[in-house]
C-alpha positions in Angstrom: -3.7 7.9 -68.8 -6.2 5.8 -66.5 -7.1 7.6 -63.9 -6.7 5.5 -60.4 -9.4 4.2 -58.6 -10.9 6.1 -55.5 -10.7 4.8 -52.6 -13.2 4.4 -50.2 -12.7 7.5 -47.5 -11.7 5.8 -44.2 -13.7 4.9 -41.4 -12.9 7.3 -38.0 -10.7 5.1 -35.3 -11.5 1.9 -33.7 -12.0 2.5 -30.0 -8.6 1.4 -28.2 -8.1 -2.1 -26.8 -7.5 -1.5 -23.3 -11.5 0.7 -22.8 -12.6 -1.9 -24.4 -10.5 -4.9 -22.0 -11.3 -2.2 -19.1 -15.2 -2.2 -19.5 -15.5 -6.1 -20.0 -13.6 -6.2 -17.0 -15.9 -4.1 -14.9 -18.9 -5.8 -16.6 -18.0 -9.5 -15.1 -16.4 -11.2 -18.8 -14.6 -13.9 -17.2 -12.3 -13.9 -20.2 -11.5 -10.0 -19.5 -10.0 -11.4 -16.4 -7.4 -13.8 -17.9 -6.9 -11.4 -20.8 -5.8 -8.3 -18.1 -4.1 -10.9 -16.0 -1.8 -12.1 -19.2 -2.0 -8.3 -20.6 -1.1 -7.0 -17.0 0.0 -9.8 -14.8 4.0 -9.0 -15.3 3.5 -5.0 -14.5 2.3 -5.8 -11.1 4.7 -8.7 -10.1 7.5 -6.3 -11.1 6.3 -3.9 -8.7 6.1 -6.7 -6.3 9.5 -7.9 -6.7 11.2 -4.2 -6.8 10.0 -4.1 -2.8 9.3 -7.5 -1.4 12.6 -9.8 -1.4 11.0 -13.3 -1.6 9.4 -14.2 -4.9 6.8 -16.5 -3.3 5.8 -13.3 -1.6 5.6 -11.5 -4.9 3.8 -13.9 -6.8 1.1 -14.3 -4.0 0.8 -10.3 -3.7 0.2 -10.8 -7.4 -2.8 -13.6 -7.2 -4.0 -11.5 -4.1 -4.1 -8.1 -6.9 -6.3 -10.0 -9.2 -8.2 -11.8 -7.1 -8.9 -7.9 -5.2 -9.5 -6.1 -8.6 -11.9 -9.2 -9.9 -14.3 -9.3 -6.4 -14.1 -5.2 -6.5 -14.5 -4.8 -10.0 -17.8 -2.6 -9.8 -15.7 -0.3 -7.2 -13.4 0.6 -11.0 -14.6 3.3 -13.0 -12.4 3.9 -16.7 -13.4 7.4 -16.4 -11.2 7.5 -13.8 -8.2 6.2 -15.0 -6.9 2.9 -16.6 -7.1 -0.6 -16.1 -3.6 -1.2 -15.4 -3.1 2.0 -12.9 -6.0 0.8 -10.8 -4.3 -2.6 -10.7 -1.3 -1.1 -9.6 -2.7 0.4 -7.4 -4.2 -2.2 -5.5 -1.0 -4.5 -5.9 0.5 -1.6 -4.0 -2.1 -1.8 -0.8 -0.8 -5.8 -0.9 2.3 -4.9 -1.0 2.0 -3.0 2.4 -0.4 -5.5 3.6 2.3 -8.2 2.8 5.5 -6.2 4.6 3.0 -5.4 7.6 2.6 -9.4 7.6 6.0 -10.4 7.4 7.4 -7.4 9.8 4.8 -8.6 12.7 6.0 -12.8 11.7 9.7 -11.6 11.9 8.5 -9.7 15.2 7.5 -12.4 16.8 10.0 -14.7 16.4 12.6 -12.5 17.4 10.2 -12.0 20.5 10.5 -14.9 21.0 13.9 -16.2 21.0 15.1 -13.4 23.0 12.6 -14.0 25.8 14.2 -15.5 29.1 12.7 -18.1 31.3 9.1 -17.9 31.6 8.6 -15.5 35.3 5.2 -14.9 36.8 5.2 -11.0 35.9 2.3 -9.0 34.5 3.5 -6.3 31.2 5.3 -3.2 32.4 2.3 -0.8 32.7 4.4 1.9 31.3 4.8 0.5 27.9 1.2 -0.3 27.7 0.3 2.7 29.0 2.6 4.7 26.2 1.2 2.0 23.2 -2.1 2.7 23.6 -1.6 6.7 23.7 0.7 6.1 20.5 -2.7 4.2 19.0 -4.9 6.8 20.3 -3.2 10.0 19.0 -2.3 8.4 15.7 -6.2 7.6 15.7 -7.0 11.7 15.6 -4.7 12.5 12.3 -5.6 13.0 9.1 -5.7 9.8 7.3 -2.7 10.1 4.9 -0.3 11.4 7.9 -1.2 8.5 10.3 -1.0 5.6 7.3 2.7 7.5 7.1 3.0 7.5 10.8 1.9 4.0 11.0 4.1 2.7 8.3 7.0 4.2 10.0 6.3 3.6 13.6 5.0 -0.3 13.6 6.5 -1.8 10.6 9.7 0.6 10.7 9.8 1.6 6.8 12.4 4.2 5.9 11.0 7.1 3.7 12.0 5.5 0.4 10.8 2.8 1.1 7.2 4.0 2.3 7.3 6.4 -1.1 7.8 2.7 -2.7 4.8 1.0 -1.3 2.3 3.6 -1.5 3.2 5.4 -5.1 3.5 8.6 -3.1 6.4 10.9 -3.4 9.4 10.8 -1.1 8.4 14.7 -0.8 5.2 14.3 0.0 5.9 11.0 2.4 8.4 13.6 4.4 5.7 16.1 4.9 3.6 13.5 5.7 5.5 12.2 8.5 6.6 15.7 9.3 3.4 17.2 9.9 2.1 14.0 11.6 5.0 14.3 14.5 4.6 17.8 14.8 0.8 17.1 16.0 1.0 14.7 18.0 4.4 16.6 20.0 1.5 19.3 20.3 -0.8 17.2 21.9 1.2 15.2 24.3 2.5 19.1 25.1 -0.9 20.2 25.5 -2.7 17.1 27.1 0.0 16.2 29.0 -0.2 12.5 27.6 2.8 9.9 28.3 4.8 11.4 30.3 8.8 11.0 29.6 10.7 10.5 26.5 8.7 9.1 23.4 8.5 5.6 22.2 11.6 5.3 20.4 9.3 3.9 17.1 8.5 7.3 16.5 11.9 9.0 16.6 12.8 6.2 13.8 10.5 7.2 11.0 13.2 8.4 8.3 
């Protein structure tokens, strides 16, 4: 019986697509761009669309991503982590930066279609007065608790939806916010700052 030809012993495994897409990326290859935005393009307009309700808004949050990732490509190291979770990443900063947008828009007109007759009256001093102690005490936290604080206070995000826009856990958003009030109740209690109830903004974070 012939015996069967041997053959040839096979060669160890090709190096996977996406280090490959992720380092042409980093390394300026124009054609890395278009090939992670049609590889990648859908994963971050769905995150877009699970949080923001107008597509436009989505869409543009998507451009903004790539247009982010491709200017700070040098900033991404594939050591790291993947392409696609640094992508995400950043589609989630421009998610916030979109909601922060439209909250302060939606702000404004309200503002202004409840505001009476124009009357030759400076701001209420008090307000002012507790805004900028709000700005200054959230100033002295610890980065992650005042982002929290901040999200909660000035663009009035529930908990979920805060765990949405960052990618951090509803847990960890809690403790967050948690810890953050519990500092600054010991500092206006200690410093005596703004004196009377707190802004209501703060009592809203949930």
């Amino acid at each position: 019986m012939a015996s069967r030809p041997v053959t040839a012993a096979r060669q160890g495994p090709e190096p996977p697509v996406e280090d490959d897409l992720a380092t042409r990326f980093r390394d300026g290859d124009e054609a890395a761009l278009r090939e992670a935005y049609d590889r990648y393009g859908r994963a971050v307009l769905h995150l877009a669309t699970t949080t923001l309700v107008n597509r436009s808004d989505a869409e543009d949050v998507t451009q903004a991503t790539f247009v982010a990732a491709w200017l700070g490509r040098e900033t991404f190291d594939p050591a790291k982590g993947s392409l696609i979770g640094w992508l995400l990443g950043i589609g989630r900063r421009k998610v916030v930066d979109r909601i922060r947008a439209a909250a302060r828009e939606t702000r404004v007109v309200e503002t202004v279609k409840q505001l009476p007759e124009p009357v030759d009256t400076g701001p209420d001093p008090d307000t002012v007065v507790d805004r900028l102690v709000v700005a200054d005490e959230l100033a002295r936290l610890p980065d992650e608790q005042r982002r929290m604080l901040e999200l909660a206070f000035y663009d009035d995000l529930t908990h979920q939806q805060i765990s949405t826009v960052t990618g951090v856990p509803l847990g960890t958003v809690k403790s967050h916010i948690r810890r953050g009030m519990q500092s600054l109740k010991r500092r206006w209690e200690v410093d005596g700052a703004a004196p009377g109830p707190r802004p209501a903004g703060l009592s809203g974070a949930r």
